[in-house]
N, C-alpha and C positions, 0 to 999 in steps of 0.2 A: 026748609034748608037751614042748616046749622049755621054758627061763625064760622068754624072752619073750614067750611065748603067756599065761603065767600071768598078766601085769601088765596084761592089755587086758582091761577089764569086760567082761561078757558079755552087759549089756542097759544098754541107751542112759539118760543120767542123765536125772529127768525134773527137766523147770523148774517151779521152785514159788515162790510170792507169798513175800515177806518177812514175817516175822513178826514181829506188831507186840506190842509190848512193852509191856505194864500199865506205866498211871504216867506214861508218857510223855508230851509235850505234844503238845493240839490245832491241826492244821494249823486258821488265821485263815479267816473268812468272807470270799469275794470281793465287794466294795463297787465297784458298779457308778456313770458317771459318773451314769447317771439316778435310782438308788437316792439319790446325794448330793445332786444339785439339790432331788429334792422333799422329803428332809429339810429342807433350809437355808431350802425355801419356807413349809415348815409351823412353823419356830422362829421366822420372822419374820414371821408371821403372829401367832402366838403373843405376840411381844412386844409388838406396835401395839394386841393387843387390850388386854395388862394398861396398857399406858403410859397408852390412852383410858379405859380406868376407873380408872386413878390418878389422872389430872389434870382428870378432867372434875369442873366445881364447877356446881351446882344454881343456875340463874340467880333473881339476887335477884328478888322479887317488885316489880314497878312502883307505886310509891307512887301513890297516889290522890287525886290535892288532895283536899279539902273544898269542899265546894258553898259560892260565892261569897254573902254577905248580900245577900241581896234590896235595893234601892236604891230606896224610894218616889217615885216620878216624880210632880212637881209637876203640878198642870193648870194654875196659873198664872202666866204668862212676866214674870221678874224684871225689872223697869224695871231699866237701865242709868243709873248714878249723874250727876246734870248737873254741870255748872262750875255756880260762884256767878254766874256771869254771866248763866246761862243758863236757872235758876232761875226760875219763877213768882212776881211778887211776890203778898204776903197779899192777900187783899181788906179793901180798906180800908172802913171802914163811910162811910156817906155823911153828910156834916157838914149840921146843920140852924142854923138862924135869921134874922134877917132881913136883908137883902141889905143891906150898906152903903152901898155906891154906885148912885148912881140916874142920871149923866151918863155919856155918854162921854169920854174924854180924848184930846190930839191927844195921839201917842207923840214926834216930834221938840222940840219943847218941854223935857220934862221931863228930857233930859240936856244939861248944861251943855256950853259951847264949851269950856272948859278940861279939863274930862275926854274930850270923844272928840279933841284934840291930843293928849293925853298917850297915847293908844291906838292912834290911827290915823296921829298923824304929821301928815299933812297930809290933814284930810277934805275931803272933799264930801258935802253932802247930797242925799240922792235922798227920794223917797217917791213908791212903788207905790199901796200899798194903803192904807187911811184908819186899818185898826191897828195899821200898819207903817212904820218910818224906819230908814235905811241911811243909814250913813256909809265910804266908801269913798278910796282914795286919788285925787289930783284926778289930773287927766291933762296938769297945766300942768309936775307933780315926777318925774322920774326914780330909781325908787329900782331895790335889788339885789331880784329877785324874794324872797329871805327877811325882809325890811323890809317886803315888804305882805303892809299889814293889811285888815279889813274888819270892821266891826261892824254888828248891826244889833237893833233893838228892837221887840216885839210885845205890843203894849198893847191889852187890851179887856175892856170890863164889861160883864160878863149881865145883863140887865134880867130873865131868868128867874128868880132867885134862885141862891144860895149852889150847892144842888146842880147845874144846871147848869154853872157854875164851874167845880166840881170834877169831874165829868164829861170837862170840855175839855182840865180838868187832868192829868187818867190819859194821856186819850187823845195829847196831845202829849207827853207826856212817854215814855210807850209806842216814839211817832216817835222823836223825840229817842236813845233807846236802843237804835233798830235794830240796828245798826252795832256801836258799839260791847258792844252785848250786855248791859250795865249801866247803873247809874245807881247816883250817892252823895247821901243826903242833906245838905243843907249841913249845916255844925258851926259857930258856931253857927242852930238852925233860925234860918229868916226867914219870917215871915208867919204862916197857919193852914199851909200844905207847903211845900216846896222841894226839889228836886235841885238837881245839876250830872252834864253826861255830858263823855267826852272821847271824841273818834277821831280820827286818822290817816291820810289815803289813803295808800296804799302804791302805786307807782308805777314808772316808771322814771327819772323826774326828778330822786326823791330830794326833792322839795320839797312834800312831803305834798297838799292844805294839813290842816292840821290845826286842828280846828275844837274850843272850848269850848261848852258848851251849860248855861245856866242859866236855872229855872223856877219862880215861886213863886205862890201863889195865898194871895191878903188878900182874906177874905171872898168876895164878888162878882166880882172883878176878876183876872184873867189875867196873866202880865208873862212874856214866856220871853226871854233874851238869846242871842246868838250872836256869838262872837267868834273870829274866823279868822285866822290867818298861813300864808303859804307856807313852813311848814318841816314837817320829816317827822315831827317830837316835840316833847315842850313836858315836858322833863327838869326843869324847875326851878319846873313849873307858872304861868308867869308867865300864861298866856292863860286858864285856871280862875281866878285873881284879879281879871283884869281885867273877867268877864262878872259875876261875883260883885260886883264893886264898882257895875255900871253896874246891874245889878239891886238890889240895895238901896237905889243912888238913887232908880231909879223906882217903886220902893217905896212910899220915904217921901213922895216927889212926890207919888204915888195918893192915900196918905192924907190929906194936906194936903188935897188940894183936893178932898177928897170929904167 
């Protein structure tokens, strides 16, 4: 045997594993992409849970009014407040004793020529009715339709007594206050009663006419005047003075001659 025969092993090397070494560091766990998604799915599932029981607040309880106080319901329906116009006058009690006047009286007569000029301007008399006389403007003067005037006077004695009178007396006066809705006692009174009304027509004219109304009863005996202008108001009352003045004449006329 040669040297070189000496140097060639005799049996084949065998292959053997490496030897792994105490102590040494663990090869890492392989972390697959689907191992990571359902991680990432379950930490965020995770946090929406703790977020919603962190932030959820206990809804306030709904307050509950109180039961509303019962409101006793009337059964009977509140009259609606009238105007003084509008108003029921009192009842007046009925006047007694014995009738004073026992005649009729003519009504033209007993107002002077000089007071219905001073009223009327330029009168004419008429007479209708036998308790009635009208003084009107003649038809010979042209005047402004606010210059005419008209007056006229209503004179009559109840042979019934006093309380008939007074009777006629509500009941015209009643009229007399349609309209206007009221009536003023005179200041001062005249007779045993007295008013005065006023109205206005209202119009498109603008020239009313606007009419005074005055009424008194002496005893037995009736007197109502009415005093009219074509204008829309009577601002300064002159036509309420003028039925006032003609009524206290025929007033006292009554008296006289009763």
């Amino acid at each position: 045997m040669n040297d070189n025969q000496g140097s060639i092993p005799t049996t084949a090397a065998r292959n053997t594993a490496p030897t792994v070494v105490s102590g040494g560091t663990r090869p890492g766990l392989l972390v697959t992409p689907a191992l990571f998604g359902g991680a990432m799915a379950a930490v965020v599932v995770m946090v929406f849970v703790v977020l919603f029981l962190v932030t959820r607040e206990a809804e306030p309880a709904r307050a509950v009014p109180p039961p509303k106080a019962s409101v006793p319901v009337e059964t009977e329906t509140a009259s609606e407040p009238t105007t003084p116009g509008e108003q029921e006058p009192a009842a007046e009690p009925e006047p007694t004793g014995a009738a004073r006047f026992t005649k009729d009286v003519e009504p033209c007569p007993l107002v002077g020529e000089e007071l219905t000029k001073k009223l009327v301007l330029f009168p004419q008399q008429s007479q209708i009715y036998k308790e009635e006389c009208e003084w009107s403007l003649t038809g010979k003067v042209m005047l402004p339709d606010n210059m005419t005037h008209n007056l006229k006077v209503y004179v009559k004695v109840f042979g019934e007594g006093v309380g008939k009178a007074h009777e006629q007396f509500l009941a015209r006066r009643q009229e007399a206050s349609l309209l206007p809705r009221t009536f003023t006692p005179l200041v001062p009174p005249v007779g045993d009663a007295s008013y005065s009304t006023l109205y206005s027509m209202t119009g498109g004219t603008n020239q009313g006419p606007t009419t005074a109304t005055v009424g008194i009863r002496t005893s037995n005996a009736l007197i109502e005047v009415e005093y009219q202008r074509r204008v829309p108001a009577d601002p300064t009352g002159r036509l309420t003075r003028g039925a006032t003045e003609v009524a206290v004449a025929v007033a006292k006329a009554v008296e006289s001659a009763g």
